[in-house]
Backbone as CSV, one residue per row, in Angstrom:
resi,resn,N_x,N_y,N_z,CA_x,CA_y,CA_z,C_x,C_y,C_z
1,UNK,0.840,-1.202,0.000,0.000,0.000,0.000,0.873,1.249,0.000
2,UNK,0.479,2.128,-1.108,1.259,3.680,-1.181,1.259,4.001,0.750
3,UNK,2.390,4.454,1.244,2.405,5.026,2.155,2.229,6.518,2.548
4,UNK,1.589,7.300,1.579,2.125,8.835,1.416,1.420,9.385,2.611
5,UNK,1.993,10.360,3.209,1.356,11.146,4.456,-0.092,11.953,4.023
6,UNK,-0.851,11.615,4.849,-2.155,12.781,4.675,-2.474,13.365,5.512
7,UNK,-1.944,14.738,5.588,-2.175,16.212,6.625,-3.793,15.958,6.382
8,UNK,-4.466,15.669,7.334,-5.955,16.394,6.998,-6.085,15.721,8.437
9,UNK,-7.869,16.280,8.859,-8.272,15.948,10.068,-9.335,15.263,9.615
10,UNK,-9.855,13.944,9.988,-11.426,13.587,9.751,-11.683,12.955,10.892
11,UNK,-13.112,13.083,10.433,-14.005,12.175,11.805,-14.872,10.872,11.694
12,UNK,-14.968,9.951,12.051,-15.023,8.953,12.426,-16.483,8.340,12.961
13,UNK,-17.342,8.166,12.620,-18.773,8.012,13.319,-18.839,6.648,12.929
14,UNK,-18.458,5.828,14.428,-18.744,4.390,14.570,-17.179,3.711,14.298
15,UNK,-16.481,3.752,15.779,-15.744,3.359,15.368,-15.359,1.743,15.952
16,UNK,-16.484,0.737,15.464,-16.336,-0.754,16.094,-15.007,-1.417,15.078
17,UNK,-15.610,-2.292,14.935,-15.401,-3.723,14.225,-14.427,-3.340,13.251
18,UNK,-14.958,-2.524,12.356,-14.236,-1.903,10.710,-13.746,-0.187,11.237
19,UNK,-14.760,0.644,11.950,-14.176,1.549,12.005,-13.255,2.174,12.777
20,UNK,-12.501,1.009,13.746,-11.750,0.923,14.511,-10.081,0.762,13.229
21,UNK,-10.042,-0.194,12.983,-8.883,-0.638,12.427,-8.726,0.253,11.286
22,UNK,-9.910,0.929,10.680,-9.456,1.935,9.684,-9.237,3.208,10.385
23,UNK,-9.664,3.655,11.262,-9.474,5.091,12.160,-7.460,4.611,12.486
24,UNK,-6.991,3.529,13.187,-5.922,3.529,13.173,-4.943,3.301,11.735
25,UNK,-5.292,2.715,10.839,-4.482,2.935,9.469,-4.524,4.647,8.952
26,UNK,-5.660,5.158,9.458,-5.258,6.797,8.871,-4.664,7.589,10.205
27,UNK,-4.481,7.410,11.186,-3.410,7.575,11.795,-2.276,7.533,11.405
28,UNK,-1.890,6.061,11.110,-0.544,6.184,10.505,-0.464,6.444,9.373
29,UNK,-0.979,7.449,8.483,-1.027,7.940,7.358,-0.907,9.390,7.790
30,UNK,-1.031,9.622,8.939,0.081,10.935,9.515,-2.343,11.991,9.691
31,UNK,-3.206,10.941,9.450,-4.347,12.149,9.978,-4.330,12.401,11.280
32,UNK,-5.275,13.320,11.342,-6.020,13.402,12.887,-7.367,13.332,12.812
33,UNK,-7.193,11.877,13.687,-8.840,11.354,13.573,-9.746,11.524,14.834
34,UNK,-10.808,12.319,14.542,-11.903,12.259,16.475,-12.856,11.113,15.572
35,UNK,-13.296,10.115,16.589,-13.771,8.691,16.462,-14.704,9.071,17.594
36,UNK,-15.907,8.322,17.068,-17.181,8.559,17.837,-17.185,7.098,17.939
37,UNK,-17.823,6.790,19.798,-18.445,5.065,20.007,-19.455,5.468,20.691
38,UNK,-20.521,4.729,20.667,-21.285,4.419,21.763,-21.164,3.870,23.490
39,UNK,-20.005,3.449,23.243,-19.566,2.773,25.033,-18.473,3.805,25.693
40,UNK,-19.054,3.823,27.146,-17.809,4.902,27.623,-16.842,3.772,27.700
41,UNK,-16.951,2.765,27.792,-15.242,1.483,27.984,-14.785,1.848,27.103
42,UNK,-15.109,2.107,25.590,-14.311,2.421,24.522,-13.695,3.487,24.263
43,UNK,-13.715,4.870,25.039,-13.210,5.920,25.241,-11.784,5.938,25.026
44,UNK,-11.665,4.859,26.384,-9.766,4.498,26.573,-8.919,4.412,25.418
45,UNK,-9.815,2.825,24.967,-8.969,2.603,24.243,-9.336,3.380,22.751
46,UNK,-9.976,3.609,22.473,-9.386,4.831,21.085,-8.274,5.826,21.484
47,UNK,-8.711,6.538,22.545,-7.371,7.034,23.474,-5.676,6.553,23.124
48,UNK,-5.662,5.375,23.459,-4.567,4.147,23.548,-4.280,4.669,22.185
49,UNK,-5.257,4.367,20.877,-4.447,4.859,19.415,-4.690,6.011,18.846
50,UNK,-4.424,7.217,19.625,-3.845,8.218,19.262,-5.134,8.578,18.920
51,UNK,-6.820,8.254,18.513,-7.827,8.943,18.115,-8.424,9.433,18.992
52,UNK,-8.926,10.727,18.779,-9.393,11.680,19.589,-11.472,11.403,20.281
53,UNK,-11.155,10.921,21.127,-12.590,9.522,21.475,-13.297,11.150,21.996
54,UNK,-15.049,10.172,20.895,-16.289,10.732,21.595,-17.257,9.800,21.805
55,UNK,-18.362,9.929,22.851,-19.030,9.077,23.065,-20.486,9.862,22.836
56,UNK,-21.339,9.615,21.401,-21.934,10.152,20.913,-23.151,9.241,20.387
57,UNK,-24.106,9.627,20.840,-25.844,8.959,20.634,-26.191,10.165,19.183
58,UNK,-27.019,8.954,18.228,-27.773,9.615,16.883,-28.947,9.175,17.049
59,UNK,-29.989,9.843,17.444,-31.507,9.260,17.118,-32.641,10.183,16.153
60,UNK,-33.124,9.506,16.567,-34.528,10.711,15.162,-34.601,12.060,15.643
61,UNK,-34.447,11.974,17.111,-34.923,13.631,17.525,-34.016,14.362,17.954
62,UNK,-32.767,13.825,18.502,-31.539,14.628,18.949,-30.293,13.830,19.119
63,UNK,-29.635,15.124,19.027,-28.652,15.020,18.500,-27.438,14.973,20.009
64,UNK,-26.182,14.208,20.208,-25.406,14.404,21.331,-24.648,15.639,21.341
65,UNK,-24.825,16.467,22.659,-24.351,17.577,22.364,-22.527,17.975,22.329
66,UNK,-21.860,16.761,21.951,-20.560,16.470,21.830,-20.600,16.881,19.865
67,UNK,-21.604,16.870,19.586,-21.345,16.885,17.884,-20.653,17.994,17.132
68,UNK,-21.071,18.914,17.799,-20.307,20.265,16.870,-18.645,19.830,17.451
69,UNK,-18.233,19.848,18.437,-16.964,19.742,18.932,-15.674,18.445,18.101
70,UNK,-17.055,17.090,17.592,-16.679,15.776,17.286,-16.216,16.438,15.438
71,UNK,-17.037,17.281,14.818,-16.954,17.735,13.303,-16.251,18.696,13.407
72,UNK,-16.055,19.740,14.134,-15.265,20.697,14.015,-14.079,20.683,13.895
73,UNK,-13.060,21.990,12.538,-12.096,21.356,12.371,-11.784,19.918,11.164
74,UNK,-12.286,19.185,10.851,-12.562,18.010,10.191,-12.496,18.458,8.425
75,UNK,-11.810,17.917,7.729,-12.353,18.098,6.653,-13.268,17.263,5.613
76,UNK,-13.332,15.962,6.632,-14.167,14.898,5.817,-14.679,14.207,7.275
77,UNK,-16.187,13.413,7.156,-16.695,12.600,7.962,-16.658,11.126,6.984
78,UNK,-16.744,10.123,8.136,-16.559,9.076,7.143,-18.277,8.550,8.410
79,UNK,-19.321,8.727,7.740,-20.549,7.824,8.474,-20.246,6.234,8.606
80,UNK,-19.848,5.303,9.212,-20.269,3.794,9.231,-20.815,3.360,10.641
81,UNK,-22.190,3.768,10.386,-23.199,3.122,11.340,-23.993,2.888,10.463
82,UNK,-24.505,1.028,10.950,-25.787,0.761,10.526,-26.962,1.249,11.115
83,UNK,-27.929,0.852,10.304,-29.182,0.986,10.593,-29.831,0.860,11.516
84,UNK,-29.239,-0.255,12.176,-29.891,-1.111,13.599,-31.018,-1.764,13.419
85,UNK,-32.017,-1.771,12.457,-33.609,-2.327,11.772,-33.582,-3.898,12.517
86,UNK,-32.677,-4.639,12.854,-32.566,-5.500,13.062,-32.912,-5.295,14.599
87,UNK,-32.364,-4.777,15.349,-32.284,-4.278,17.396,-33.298,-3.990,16.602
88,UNK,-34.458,-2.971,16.087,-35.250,-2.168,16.361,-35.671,-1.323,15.051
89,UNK,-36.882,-2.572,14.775,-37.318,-3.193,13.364,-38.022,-1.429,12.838
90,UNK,-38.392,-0.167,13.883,-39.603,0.463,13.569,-38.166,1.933,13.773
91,UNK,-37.158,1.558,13.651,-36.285,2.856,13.452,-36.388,3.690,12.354
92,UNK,-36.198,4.784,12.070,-36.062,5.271,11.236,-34.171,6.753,11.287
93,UNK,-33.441,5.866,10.716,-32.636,5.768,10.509,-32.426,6.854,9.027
94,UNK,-32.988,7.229,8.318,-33.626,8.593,7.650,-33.376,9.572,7.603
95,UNK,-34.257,9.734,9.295,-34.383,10.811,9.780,-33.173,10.912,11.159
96,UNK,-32.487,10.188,11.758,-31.063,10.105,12.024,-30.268,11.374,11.128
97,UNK,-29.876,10.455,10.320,-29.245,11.655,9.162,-29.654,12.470,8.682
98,UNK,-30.756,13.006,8.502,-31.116,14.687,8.712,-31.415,15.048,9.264
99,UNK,-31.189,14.949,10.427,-31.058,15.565,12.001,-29.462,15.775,11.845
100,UNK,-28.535,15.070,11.474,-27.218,15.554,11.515,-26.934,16.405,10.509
101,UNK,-27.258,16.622,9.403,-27.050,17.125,8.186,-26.642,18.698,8.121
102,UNK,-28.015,19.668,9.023,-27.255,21.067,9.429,-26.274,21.277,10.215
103,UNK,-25.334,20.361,11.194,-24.633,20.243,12.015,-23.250,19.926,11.071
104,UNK,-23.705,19.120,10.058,-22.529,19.362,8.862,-21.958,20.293,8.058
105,UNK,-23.282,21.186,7.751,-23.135,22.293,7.174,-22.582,23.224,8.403
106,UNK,-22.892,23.869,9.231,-22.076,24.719,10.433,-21.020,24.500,10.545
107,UNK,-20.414,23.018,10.347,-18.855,22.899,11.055,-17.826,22.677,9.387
108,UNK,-19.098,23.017,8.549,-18.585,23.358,7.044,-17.303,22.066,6.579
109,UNK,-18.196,20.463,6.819,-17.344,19.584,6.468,-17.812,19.688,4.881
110,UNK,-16.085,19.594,4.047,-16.103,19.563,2.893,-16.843,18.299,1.483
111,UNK,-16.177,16.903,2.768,-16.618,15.524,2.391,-17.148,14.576,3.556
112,UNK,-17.788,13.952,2.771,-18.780,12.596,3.196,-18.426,11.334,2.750
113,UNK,-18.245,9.996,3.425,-18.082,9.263,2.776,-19.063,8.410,3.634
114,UNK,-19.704,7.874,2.816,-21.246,7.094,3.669,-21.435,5.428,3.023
115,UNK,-20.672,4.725,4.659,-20.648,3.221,4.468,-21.986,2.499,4.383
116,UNK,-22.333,2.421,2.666,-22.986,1.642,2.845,-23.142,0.410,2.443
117,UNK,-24.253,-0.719,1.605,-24.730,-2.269,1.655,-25.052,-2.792,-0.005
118,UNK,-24.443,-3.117,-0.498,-24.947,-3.935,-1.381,-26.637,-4.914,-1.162
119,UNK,-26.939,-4.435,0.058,-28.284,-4.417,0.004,-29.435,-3.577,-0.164
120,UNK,-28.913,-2.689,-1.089,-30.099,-1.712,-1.883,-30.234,-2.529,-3.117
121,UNK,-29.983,-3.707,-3.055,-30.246,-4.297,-4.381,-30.845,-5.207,-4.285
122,UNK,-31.839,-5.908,-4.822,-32.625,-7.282,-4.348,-32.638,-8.574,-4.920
123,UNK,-32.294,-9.549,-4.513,-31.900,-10.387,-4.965,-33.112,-11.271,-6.002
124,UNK,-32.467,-11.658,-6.835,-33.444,-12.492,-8.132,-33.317,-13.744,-8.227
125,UNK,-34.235,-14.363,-8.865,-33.892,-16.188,-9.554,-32.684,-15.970,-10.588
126,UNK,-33.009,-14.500,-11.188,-32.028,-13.910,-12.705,-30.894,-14.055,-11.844
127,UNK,-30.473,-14.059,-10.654,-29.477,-13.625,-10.050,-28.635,-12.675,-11.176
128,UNK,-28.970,-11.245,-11.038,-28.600,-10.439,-11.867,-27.608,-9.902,-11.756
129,UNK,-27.112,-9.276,-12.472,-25.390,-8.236,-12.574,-25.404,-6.880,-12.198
130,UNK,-24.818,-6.811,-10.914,-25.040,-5.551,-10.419,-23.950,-4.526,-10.731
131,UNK,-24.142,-3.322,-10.813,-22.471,-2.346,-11.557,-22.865,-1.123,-10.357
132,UNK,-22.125,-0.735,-10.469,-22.027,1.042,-9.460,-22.676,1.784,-10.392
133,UNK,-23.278,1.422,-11.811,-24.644,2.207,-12.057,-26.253,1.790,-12.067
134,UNK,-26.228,0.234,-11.657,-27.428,-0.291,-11.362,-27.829,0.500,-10.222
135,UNK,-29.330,1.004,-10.762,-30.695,1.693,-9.940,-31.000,0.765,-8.430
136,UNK,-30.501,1.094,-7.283,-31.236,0.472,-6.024,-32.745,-0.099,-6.354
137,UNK,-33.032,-1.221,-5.784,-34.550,-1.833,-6.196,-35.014,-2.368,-4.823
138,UNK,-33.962,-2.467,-3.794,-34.240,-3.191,-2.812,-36.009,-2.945,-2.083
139,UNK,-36.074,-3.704,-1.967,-37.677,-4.208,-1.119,-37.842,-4.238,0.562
140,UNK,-36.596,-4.308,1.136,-36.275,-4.364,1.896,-36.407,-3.205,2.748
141,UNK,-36.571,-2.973,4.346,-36.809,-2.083,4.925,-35.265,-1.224,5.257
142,UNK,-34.483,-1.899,5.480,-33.136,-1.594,5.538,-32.469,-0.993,4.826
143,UNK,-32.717,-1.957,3.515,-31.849,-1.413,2.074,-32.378,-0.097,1.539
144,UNK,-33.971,-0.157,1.893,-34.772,1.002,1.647,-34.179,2.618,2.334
145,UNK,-33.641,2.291,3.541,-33.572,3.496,4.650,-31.829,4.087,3.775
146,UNK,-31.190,2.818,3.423,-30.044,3.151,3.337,-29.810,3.498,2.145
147,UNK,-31.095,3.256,0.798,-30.789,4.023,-0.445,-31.563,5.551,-0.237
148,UNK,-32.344,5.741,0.801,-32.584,7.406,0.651,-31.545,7.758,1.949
149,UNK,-30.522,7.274,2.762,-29.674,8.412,3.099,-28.885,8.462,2.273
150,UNK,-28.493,7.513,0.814,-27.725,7.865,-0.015,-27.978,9.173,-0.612
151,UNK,-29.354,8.915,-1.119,-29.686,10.117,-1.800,-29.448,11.072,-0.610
152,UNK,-30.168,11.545,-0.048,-30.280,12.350,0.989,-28.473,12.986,1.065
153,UNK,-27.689,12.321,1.263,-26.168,12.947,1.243,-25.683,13.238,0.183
154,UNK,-26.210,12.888,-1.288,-25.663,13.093,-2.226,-26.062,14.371,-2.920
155,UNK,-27.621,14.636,-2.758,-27.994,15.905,-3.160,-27.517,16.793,-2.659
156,UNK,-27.007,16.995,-1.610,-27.012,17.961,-0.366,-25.390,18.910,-1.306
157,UNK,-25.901,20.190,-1.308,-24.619,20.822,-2.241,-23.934,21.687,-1.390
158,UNK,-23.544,21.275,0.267,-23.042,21.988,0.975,-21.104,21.346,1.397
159,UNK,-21.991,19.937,0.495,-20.781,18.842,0.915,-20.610,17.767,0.001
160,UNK,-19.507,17.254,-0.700,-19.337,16.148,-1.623,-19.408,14.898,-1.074
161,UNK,-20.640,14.008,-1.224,-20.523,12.626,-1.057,-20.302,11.554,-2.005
162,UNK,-19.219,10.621,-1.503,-19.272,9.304,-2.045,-19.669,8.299,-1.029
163,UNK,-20.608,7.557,-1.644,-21.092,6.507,-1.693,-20.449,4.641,-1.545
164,UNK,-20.088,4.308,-0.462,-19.452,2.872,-0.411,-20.230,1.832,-0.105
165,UNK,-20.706,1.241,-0.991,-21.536,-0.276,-0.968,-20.785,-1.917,-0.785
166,UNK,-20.754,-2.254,0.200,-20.090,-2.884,0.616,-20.516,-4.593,0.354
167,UNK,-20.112,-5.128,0.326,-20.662,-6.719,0.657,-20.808,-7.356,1.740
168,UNK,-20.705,-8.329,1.582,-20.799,-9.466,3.048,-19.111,-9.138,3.759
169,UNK,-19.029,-8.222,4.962,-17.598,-8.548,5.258,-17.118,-9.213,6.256
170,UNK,-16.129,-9.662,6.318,-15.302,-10.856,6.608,-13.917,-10.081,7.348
171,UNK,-13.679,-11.085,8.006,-11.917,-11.271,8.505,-11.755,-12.710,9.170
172,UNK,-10.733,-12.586,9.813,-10.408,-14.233,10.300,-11.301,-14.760,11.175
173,UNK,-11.577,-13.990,12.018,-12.500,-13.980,13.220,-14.119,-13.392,13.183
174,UNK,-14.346,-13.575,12.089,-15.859,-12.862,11.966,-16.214,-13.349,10.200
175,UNK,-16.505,-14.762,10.236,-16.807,-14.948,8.897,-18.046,-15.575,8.834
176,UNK,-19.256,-15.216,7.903,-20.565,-16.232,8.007,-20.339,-18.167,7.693
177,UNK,-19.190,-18.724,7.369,-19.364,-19.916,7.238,-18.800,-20.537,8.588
178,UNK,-18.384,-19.667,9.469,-18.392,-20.296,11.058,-19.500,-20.280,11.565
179,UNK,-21.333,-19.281,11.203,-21.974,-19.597,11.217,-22.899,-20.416,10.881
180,UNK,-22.839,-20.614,9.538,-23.428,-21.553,8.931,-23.404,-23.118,8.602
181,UNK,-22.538,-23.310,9.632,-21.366,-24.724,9.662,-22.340,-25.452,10.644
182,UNK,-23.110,-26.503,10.182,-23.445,-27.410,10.373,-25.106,-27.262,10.422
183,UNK,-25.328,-26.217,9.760,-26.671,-25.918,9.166,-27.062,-26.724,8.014
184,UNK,-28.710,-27.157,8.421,-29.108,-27.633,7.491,-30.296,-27.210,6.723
185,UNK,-30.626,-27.562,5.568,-31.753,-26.779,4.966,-31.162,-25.343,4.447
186,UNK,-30.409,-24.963,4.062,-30.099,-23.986,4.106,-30.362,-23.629,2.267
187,UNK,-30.995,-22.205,1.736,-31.765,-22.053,0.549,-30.669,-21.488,-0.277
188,UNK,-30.844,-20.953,-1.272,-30.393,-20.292,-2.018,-28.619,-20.992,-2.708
189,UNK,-28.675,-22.185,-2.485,-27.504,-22.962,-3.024,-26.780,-22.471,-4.288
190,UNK,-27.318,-21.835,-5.447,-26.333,-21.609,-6.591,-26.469,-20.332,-6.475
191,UNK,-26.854,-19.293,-5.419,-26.573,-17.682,-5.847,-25.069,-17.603,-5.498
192,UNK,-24.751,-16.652,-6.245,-23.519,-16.399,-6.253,-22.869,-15.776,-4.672
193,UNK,-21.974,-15.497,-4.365,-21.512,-15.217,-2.719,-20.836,-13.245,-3.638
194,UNK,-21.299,-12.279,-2.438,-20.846,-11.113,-2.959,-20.506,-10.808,-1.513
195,UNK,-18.387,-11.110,-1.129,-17.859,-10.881,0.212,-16.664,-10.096,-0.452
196,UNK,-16.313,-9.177,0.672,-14.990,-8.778,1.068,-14.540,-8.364,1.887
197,UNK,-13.148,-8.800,2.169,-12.408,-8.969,3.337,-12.562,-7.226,3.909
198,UNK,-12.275,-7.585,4.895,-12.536,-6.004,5.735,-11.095,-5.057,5.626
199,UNK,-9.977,-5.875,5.462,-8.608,-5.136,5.133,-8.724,-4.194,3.375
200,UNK,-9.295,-5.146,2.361,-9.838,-4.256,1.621,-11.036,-3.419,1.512
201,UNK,-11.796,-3.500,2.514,-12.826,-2.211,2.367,-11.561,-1.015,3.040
202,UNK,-11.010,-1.301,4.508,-9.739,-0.124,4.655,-9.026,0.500,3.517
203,UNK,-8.569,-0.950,3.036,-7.456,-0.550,1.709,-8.718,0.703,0.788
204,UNK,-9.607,0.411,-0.092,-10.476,0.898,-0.764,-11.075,2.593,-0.057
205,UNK,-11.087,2.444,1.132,-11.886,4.058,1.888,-10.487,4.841,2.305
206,UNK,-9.440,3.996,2.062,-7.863,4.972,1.978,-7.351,5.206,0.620
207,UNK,-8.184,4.706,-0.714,-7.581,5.130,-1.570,-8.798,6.198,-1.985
208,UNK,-10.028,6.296,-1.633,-10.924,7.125,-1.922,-10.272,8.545,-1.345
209,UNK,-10.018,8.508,0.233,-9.713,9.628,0.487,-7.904,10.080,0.080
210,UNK,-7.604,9.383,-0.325,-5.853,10.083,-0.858,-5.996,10.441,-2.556
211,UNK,-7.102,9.763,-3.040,-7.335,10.321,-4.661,-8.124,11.611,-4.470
212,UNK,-9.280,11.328,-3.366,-9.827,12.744,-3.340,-11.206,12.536,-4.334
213,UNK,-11.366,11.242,-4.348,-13.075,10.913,-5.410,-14.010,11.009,-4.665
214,UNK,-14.382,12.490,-4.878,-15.765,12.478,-4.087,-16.898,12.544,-5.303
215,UNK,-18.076,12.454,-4.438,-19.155,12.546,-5.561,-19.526,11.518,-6.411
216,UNK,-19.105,10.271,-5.675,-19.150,8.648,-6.467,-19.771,8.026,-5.617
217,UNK,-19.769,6.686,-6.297,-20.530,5.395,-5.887,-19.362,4.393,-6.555
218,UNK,-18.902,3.469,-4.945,-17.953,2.582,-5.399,-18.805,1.553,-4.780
219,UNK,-18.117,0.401,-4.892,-18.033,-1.152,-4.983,-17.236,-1.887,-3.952
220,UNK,-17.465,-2.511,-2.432,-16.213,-3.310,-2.285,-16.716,-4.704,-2.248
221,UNK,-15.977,-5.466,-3.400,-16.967,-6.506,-3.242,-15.908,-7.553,-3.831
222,UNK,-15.347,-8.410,-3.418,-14.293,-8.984,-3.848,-14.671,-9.918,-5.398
223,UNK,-13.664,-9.968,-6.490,-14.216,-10.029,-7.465,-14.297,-11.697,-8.034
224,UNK,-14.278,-12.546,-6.817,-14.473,-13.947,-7.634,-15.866,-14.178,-7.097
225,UNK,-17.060,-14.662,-7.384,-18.047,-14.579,-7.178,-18.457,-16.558,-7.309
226,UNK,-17.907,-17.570,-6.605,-18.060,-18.796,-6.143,-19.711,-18.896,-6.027
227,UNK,-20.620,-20.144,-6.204,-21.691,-20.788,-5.958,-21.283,-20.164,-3.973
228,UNK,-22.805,-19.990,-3.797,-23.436,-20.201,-1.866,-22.694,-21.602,-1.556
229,UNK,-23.444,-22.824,-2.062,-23.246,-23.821,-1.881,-21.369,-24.280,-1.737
230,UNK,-20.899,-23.951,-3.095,-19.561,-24.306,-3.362,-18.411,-23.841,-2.294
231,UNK,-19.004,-22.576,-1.943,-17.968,-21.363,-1.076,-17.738,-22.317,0.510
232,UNK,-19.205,-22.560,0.888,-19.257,-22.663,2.455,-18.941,-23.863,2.542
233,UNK,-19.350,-25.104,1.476,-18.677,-26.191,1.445,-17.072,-26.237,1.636
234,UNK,-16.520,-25.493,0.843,-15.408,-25.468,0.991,-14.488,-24.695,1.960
235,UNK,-15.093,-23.713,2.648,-14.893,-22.831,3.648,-15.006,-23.798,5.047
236,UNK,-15.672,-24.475,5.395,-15.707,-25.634,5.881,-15.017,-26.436,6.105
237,UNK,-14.890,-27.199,4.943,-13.936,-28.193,4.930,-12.373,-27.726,5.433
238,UNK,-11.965,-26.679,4.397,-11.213,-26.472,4.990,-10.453,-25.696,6.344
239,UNK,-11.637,-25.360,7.111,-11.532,-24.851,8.216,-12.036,-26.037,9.762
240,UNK,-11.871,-27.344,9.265,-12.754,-28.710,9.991,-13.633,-28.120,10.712
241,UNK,-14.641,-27.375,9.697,-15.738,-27.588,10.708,-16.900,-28.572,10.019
242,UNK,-17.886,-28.872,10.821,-19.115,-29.933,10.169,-19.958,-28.455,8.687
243,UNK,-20.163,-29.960,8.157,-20.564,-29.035,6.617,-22.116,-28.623,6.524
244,UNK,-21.842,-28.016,6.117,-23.600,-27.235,5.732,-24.506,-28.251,5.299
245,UNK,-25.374,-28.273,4.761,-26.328,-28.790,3.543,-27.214,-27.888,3.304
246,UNK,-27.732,-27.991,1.703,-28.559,-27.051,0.752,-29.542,-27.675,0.421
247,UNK,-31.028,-27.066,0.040,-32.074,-27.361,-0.545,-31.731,-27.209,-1.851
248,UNK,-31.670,-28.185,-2.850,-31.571,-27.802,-3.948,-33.001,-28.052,-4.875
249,UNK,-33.838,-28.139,-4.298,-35.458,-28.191,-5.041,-35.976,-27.096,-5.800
250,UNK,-35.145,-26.118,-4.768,-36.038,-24.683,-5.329,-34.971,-23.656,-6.121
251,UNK,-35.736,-22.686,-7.054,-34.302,-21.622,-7.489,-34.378,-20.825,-6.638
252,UNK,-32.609,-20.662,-6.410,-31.766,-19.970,-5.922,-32.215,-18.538,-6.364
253,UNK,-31.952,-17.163,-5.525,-32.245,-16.307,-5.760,-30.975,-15.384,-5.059
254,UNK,-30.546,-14.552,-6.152,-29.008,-13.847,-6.084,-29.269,-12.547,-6.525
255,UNK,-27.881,-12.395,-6.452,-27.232,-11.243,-7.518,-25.656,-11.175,-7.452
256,UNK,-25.495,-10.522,-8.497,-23.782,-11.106,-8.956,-23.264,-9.157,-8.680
257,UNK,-22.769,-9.235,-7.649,-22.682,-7.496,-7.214,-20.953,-7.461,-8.185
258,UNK,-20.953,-6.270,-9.400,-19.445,-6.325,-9.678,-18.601,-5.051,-9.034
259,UNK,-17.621,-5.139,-9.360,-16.364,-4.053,-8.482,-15.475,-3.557,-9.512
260,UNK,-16.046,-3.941,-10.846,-14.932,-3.157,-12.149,-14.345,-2.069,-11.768
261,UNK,-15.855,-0.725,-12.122,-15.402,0.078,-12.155,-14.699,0.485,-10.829
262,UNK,-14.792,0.456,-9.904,-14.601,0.660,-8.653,-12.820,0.633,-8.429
263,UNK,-12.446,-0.705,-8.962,-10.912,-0.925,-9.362,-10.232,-0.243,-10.076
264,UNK,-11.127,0.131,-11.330,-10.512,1.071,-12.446,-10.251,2.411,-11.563
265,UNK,-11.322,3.273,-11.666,-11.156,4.045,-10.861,-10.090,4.391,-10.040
266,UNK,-10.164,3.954,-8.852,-9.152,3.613,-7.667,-7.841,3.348,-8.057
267,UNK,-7.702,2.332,-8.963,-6.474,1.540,-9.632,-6.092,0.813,-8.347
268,UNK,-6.784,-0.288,-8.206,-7.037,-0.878,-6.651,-7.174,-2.647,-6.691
269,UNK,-6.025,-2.763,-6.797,-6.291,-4.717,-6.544,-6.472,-5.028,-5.425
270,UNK,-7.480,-5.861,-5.175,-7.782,-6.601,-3.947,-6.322,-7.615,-3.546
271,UNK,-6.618,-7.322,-1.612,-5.502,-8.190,-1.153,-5.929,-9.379,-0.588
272,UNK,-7.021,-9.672,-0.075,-7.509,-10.939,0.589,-8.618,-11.280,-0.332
273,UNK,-8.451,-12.678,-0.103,-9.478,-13.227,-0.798,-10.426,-13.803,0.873
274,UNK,-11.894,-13.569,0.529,-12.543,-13.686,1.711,-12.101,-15.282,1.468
């Protein structure tokens, strides 16, 4: 990975799982990052790596009054919080983000970069071909919330957003075929698998912000696209755990998410294969 220094300040909203390990790679890319969590335990340790810790609540009606202090200064926010639809099926997650939106404009952040799901797209029998210009269709309540805060950040002409649609992500310790290992009945056997490793979504949201592509819609979606069935079988096996089994009676229902342009663009080879 280019090592080049980046003088800039950004901020950080949600910094778990993924936005932990990327808040410390732009550290050592010489930023200054304030990182927002939800837990005061997590205070410390963002502390510990040099990011400047807030402990900051987003809901429909208000806002934590740490926010102007968390953006200020900043020249880019990077949003990666989900939805939560899952905790708390009747959220509206929407209106979250435009409740923050004038608080963006005041502290006059230049860029946006807003983590989102290859689930604004809905899966088919066609198991169809998805590109970074396929139209969101999702049906879904989730995918739904998360293709109008797309829009919602993209219109907004106070600030340049790009757009990151992500796949199924993965690392050593957090992969769905340690879940799915020794499941049975399990549907959708020949849709295609649309994963990538979590070191390249980092790699990918550090080459967005050192090119400076705002105002896009990228892709991280690793580009070999294996059978459901074929992947976890073999993810399995070779990890000894007990093997799945598939219904194969019924069609499979997919979509084949691609990452062309996204690579072109970027000029960005993937490093892990999920």
């Amino acid at each position: 990975m280019n090592r080049q220094v980046l003088k800039t300040q950004i901020s950080i909203m949600g910094c778990g799982w993924l936005g932990l390990p990327l808040a410390t790679t732009l550290v050592e890319l010489g930023c200054a990052i304030k990182g927002s969590t939800t837990s005061d335990k997590k205070l410390a340790q963002l502390r510990a790596q040099n990011i400047i810790p807030y402990r900051l609540e987003l809901t429909p009606h208000t806002l934590s009054a740490s926010y102007p202090d968390f953006l200020k200064g900043s020249d880019t926010l990077i949003i990666n919080i989900p939805p939560g639809l899952r905790k708390n099926p009747h959220k509206n997650h929407v209106a979250e983000i435009q409740l923050l939106i004038p608080e963006l404009e005041k502290q006059a952040i230049n860029h946006v970069l807003f983590i989102s799901s290859t689930s604004v797209f809905e899966d088919a029998t066609s198991c169809p071909v998805i590109t970074e210009h396929t139209k969101p269709n999702t049906q879904s309540e989730s995918g739904k919330q998360l293709h109008a805060v797309e829009q919602l950040l993209q219109k907004n002409k106070n600030f340049k957003t790009s757009i990151l649609r992500c796949g199924g992500l993965v690392d050593e310790q957090r992969h769905p075929g340690q879940f799915l290992s020794g499941k049975t009945n399990l549907t959708n056997p020949e849709a295609p698998i649309n994963l990538v490793h979590k070191t390249d979504v980092i790699g990918i949201i550090t080459a967005i912000i050192k090119q400076g592509l705002w105002g896009q819609t990228f892709h991280a979606v690793y580009p070999k696209h294996p059978t459901k069935a074929a992947y976890y079988m073999a993810y399995c096996k070779a990890n000894k755990l007990p093997l799945p089994s598939f219904i194969h009676d019924q069609n499979s229902k997919g979509k084949h998410v691609k990452s062309t342009e996204t690579r072109k663009a970027l000029n960005y080879s993937f490093l892990v294969e999920p």
